[in-house]
N, CA and C of each residue as an Amber inpcrd file, in Angstrom:
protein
   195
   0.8430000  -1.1740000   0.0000000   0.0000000   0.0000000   0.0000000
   0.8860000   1.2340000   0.0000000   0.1360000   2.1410000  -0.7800000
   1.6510000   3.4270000  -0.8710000   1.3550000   4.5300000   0.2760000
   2.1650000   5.4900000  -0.0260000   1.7630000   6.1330000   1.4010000
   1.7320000   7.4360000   0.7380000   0.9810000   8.1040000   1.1500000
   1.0350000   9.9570000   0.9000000   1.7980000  10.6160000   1.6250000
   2.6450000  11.7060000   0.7090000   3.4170000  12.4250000   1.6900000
   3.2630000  12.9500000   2.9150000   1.8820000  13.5350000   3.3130000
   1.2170000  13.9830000   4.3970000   1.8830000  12.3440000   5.4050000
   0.7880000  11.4160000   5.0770000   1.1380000  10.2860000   5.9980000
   2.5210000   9.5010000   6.1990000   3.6540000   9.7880000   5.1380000
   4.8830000   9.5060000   5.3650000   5.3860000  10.4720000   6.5150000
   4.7180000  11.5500000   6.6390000   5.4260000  12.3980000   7.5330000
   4.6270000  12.2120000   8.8960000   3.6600000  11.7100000   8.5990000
   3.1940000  11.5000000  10.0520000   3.6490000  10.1740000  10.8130000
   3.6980000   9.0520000   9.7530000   4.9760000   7.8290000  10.1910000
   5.8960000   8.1430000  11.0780000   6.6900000   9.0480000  10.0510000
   7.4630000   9.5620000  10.5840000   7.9590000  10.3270000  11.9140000
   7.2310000  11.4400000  11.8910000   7.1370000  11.6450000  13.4270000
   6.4870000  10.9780000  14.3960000   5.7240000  10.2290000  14.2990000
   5.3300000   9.4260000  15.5240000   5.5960000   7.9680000  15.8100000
   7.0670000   8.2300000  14.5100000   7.4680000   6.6620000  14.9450000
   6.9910000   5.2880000  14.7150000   6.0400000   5.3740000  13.2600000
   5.8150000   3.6340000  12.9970000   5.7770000   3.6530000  12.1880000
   6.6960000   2.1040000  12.2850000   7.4330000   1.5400000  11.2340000
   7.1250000   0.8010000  10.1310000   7.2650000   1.3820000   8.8290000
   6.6230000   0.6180000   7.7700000   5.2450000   0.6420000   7.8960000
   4.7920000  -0.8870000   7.6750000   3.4160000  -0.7800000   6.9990000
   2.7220000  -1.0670000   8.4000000   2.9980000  -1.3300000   9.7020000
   2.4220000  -1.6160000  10.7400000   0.8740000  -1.2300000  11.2580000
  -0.1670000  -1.5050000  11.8170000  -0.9350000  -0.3560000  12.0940000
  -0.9450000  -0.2990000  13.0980000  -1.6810000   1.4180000  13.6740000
  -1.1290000   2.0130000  14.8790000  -2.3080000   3.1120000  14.5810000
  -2.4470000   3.3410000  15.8360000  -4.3010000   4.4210000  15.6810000
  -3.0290000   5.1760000  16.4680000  -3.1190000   6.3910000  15.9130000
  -2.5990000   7.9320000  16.9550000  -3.5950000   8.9940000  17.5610000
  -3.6180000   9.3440000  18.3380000  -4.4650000  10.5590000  18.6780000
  -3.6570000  11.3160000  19.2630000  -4.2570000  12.5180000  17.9330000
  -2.9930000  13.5880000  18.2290000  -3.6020000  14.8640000  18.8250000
  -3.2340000  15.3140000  19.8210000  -4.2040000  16.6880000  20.5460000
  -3.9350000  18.0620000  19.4750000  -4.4330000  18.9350000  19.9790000
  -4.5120000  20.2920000  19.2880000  -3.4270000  20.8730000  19.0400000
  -2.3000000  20.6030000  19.8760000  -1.4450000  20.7400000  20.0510000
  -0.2420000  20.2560000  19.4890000  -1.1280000  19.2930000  19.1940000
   0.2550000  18.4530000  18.0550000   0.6090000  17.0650000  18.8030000
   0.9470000  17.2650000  19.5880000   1.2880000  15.7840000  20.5960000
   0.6340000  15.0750000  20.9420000   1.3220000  13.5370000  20.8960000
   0.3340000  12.0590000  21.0210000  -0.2870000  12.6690000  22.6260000
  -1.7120000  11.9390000  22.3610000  -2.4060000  11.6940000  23.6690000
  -2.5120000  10.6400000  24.0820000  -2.7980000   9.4170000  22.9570000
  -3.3320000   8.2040000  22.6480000  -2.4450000   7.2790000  21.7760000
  -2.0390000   5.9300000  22.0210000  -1.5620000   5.1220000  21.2590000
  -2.0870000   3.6200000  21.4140000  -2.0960000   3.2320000  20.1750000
  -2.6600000   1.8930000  20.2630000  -2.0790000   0.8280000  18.6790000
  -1.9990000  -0.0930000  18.6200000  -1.4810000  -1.4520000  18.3910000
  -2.3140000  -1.9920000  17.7060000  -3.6180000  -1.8880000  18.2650000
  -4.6330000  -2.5120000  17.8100000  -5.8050000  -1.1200000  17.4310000
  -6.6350000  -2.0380000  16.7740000  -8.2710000  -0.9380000  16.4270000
  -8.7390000  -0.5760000  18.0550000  -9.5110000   0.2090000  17.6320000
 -10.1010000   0.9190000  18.7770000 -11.2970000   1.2160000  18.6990000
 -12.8890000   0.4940000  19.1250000 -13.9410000   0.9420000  19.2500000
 -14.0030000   2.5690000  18.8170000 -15.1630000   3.0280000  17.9720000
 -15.1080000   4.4610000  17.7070000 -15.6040000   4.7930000  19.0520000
 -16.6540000   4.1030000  19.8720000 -16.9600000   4.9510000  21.0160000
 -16.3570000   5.2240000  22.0900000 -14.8840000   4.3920000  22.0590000
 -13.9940000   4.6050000  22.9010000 -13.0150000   5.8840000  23.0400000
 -12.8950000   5.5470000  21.1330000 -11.9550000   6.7370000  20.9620000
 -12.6990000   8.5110000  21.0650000 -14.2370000   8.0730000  21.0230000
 -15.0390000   9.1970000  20.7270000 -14.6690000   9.8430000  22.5320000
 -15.0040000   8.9570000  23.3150000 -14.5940000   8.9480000  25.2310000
 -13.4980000   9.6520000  25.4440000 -12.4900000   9.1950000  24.8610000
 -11.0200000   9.7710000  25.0010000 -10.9780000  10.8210000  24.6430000
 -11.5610000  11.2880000  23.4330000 -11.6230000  12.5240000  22.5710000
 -12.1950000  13.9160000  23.8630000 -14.0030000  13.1630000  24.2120000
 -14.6530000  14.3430000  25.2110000 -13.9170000  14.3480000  26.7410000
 -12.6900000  13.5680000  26.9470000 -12.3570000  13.5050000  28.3740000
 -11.3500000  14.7810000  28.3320000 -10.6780000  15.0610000  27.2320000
  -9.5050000  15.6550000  26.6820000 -10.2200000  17.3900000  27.4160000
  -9.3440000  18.0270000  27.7940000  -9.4790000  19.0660000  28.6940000
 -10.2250000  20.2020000  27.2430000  -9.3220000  20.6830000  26.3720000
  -9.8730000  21.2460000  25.3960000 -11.4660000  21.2840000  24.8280000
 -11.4920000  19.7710000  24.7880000 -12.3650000  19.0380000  24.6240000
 -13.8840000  19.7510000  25.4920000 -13.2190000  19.3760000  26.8410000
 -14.6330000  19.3810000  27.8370000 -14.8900000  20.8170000  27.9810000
 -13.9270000  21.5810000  27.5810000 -14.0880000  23.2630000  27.6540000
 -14.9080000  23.2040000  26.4570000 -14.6720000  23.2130000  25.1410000
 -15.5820000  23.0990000  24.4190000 -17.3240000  22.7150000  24.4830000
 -17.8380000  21.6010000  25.3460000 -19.0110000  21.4920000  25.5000000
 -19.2040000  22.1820000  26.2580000 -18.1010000  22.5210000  27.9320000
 -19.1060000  23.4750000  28.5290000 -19.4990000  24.8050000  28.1620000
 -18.5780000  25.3410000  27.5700000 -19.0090000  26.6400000  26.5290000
 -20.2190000  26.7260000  25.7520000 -20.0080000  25.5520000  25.0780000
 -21.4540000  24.9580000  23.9730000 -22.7270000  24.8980000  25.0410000
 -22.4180000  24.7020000  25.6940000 -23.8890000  24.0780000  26.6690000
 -24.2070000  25.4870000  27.2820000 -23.4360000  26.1160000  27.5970000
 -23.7270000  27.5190000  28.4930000 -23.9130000  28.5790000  27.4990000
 -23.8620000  28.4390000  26.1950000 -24.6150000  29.4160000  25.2430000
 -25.8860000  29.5440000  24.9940000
């Protein structure tokens, strides 16, 4: 499978190798939050996503409008 430059560079910086798979979650910020080996339930990763501080500022803002 070939890779796009975008995703060669994201290999790249986060370190996996070749054709391996590897779920990243990358914060706003740029830096891993999340790593995994294996797949990951979407509703898990959706969990991880609203636990994320940014994140929960976001709904409470949303909710208090």
């Amino acid at each position: 499978m070939g890779d796009t430059p975008a995703g060669g560079a994201a290999r790249r910086q986060f370190g996996i190798e070749g054709e391996t798979f590897t779920v990243v979650l990358v914060g706003k910020d740029g830096g891993e939050k999340f790593r995994s080996a294996e797949p990951i339930r979407p509703r898990d990763l959706f969990d991880r996503i609203d636990a994320m501080p940014m994140r929960r500022r976001e709904i409470r803002e949303r909710d208090a409008g």
